[in-house]
C-alpha positions in Angstrom: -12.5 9.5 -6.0 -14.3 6.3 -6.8 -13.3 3.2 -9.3 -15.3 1.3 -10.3 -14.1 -1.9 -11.8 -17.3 -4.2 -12.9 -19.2 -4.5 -10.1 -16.8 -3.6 -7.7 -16.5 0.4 -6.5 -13.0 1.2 -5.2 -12.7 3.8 -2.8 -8.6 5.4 -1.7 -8.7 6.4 2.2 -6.1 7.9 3.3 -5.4 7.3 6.6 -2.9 10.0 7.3 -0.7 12.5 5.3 1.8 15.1 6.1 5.4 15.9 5.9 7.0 13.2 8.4 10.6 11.8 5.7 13.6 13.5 4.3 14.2 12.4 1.0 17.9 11.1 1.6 16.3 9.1 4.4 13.9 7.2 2.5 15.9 7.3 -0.8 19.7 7.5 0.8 21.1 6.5 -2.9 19.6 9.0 -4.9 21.3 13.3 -5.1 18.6 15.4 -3.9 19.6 16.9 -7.6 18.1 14.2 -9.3 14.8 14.5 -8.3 14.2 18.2 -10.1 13.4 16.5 -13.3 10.3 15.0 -11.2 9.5 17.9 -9.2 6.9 19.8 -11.5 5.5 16.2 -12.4 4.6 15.5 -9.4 4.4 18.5 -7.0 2.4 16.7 -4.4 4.8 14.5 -3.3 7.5 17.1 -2.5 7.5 19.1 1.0 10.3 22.1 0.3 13.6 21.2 -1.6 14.6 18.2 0.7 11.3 16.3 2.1 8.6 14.0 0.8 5.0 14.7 1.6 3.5 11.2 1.9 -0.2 10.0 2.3 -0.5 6.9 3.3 -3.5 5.4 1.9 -6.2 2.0 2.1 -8.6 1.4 -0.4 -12.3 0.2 0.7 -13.8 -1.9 -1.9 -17.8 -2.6 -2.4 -19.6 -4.9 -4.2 -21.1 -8.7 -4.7 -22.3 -8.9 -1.1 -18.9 -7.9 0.2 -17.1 -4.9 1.9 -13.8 -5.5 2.0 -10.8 -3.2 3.1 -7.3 -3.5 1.5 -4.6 -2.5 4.4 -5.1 -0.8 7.8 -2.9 2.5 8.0 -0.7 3.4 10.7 -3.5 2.9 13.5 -5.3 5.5 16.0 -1.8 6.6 17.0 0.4 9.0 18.5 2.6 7.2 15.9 6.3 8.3 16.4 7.1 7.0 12.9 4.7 9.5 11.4 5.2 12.4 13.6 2.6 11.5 16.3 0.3 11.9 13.6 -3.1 9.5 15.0 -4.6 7.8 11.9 -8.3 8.3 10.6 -9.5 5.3 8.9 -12.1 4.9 11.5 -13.6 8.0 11.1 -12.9 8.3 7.4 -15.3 4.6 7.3 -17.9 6.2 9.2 -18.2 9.2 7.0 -19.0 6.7 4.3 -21.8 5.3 6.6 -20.1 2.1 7.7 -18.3 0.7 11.3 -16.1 -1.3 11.5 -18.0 -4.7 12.4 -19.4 -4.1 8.5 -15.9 -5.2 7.1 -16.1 -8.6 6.2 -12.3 -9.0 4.6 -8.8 -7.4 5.5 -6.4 -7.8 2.8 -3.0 -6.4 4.4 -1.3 -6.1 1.6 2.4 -6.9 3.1 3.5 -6.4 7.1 5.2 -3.4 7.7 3.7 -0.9 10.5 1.9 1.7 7.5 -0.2 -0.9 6.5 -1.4 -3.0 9.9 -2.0 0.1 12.5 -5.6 -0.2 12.6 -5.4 -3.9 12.2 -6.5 -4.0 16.0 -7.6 -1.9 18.5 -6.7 -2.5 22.4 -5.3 -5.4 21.9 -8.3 -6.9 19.7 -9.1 -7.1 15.5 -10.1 -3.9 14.9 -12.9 -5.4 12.7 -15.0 -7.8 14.6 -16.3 -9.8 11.5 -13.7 -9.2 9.6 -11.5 -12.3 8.0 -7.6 -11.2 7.7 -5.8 -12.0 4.6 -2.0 -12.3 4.3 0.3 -14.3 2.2 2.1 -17.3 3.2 5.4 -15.9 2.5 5.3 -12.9 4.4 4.0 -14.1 7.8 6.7 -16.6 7.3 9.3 -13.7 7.0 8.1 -11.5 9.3 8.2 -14.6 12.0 12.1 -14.7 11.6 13.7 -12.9 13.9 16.2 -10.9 12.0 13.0 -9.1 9.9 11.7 -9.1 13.6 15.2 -6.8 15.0 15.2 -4.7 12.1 11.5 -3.9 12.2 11.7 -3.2 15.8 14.3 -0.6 14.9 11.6 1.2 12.6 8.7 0.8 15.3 9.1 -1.1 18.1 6.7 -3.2 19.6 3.9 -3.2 16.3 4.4 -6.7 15.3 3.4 -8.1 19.0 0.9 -4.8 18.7 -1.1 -5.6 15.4 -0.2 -9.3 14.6 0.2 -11.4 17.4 -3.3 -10.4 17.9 -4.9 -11.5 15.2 -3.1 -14.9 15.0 -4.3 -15.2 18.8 -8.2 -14.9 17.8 -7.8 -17.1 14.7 -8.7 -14.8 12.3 -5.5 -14.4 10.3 -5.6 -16.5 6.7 -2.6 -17.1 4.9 -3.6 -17.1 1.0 -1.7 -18.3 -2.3 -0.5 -16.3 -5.2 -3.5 -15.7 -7.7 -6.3 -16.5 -5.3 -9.5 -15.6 -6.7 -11.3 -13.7 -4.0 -14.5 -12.5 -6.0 -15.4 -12.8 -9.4 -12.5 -10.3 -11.0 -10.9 -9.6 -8.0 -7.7 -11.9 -7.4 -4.0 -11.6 -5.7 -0.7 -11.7 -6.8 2.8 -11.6 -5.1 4.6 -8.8 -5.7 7.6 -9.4 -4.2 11.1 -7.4 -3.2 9.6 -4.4 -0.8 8.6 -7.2 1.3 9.3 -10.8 0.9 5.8 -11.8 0.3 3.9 -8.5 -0.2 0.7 -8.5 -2.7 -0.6 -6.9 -5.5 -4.5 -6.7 -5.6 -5.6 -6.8 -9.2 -9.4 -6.0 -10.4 -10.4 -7.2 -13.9 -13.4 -6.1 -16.2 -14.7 -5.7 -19.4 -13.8 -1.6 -19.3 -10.0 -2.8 -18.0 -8.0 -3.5 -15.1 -7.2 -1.7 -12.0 -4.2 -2.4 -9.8 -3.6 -1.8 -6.4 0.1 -2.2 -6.5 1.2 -1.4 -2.5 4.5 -0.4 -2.0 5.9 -1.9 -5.5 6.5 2.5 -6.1 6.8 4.5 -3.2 7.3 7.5 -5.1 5.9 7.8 -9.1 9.0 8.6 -10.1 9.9 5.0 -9.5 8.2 4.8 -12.6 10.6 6.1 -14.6 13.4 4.8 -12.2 12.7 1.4 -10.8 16.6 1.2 -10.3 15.5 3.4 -7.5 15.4 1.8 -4.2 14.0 2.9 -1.2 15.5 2.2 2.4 12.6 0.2 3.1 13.1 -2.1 0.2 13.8 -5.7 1.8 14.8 -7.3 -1.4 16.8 -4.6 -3.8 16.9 -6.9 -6.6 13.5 -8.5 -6.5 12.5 -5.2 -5.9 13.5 -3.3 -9.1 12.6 -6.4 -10.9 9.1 -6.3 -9.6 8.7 -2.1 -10.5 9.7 -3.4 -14.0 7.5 -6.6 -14.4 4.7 -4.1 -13.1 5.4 -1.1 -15.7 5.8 -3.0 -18.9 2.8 -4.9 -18.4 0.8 -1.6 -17.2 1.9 0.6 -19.5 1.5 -2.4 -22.5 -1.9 -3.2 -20.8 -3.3 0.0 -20.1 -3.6 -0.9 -16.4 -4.7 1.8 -13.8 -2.5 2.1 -10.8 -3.3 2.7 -7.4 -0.4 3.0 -5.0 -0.5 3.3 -1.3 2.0 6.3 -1.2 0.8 8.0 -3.9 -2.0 10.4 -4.5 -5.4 8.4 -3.6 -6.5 8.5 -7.1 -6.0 5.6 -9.9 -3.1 6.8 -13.3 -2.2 5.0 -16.0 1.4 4.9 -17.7 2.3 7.5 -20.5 5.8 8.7 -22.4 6.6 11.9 -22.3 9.8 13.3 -23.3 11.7 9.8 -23.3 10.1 9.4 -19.7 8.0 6.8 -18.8 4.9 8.9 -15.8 2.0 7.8 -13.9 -1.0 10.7 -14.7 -3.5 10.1 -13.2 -7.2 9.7 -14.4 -8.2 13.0 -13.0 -5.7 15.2 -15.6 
């Protein structure tokens, strides 16, 4: 499915998908009971009565002279994390007609290993032309070295992997909150999943799109941004950032685009005292 957002197109890859997390594992807080009142909502998302199916996507964007590409999956893989899945974004780029040396901007949307796999390749960027974008905050955080231990619990050895590279070739930029990086195109923090992690936010005269990371890692976060997933740095910040994000959205009409949910854009409804995502294709 394609945005468009001005004259900006907005493409969701996904980069892998499958059935790889138990829902207590990702969501250890929440009875397995509780998640019926979402299950005919949203039946994608659900693998059987006790796993999540999750897509992990990146969204290519096109327009004003520029090709840029927002996150970098889980990488070519065998990825233990995801099953030994081997990630596609490569191939999914050249069915759309570009390599990657045509990538001129990598916005990683925050550091953890979903979202920097393809990032390099062999040691080197990935995307030879390519400028990589990161906020200040978050490569601050993910230099200490208690994020440093606790991400090598989750998958060791993809820090010296994806970023030490890119910091070694110069061609890592740390950026500030509400950078302007196009005409209607600008950043925000978005903070509490990861310390410093962004929100890209596109702007026209039809509306605005949001690509909103890993603020929701499952639409019914929507509803219940008390909801915190394992993989939530920040709890607090966290479930204060889902609710910043869904009273503007919903009072907005902002489209959302989320990197664990289905690749297409939804806005906010109420339904039966609930607050959903739909998205644009229903």
């Amino acid at each position: 499915m394609i945005l468009r957002a001005g004259d900006l197109t907005i493409e969701p890859i996904v980069d892998v998908e499958g059935t790889f997390f138990p829902l207590s594992v990702v969501f250890p807080e929440v009875a397995l009971a509780e998640w019926e009142a979402f299950r005919d909502r949203y039946p994608d998302t659900f693998a059987g009565s006790d796993m999540l199916y999750t897509r992990v996507n990146c969204f290519l964007l096109r327009g004003k002279g520029q090709t840029l590409l927002v996150d970098a999956g889980i990488g070519a893989g065998p990825v233990p994390l995801f099953g030994n899945e081997r990630g596609r974004l490569l191939d999914e780029l050249a069915r759309r007609g570009l390599s990657a040396a045509e990538i001129d901007t990598v916005i990683l949307t925050h550091l953890h290993p979903d979202h920097v796999g393809w990032a390099t390749l062999d040691g080197r960027p990935t995307f030879p032309r390519a400028r990589y974008i990161v906020s200040e905050v978050e490569l601050e955080a993910f230099h200490r070295n208690d994020v440093r231990v606790a991400m090598e619990t989750i998958a060791p050895g993809y820090l010296d992997a994806c970023l030490a590279p890119l910091e070694r070739a110069g061609v890592l930029d740390v950026v500030e909150p509400e950078t302007e990086l196009a005409p209607g195109l600008t950043i925000a923090l978005a903070p509490g999943h990861t310390p410093g992690m962004l929100r890209i936010q596109l702007t026209s005269a039809e509306g605005a799109v949001w690509i909103v990371a890993d603020t929701f890692t499952h639409p019914a976060q929507i509803d219940r941004p008390e909801w915190c997933s394992a993989f939530d740095m920040d709890r607090e910040q966290a479930i204060a950032t889902r609710r910043a994000t869904t009273e503007r959205a919903e009072r907005e009409g902002i489209a959302l685009l989320a990197s664990h949910f289905l690749p297409v854009a939804g806005t906010l409804v109420r339904e039966h005292g609930r607050l959903l995502w739909r998205s644009v294709t229903h």
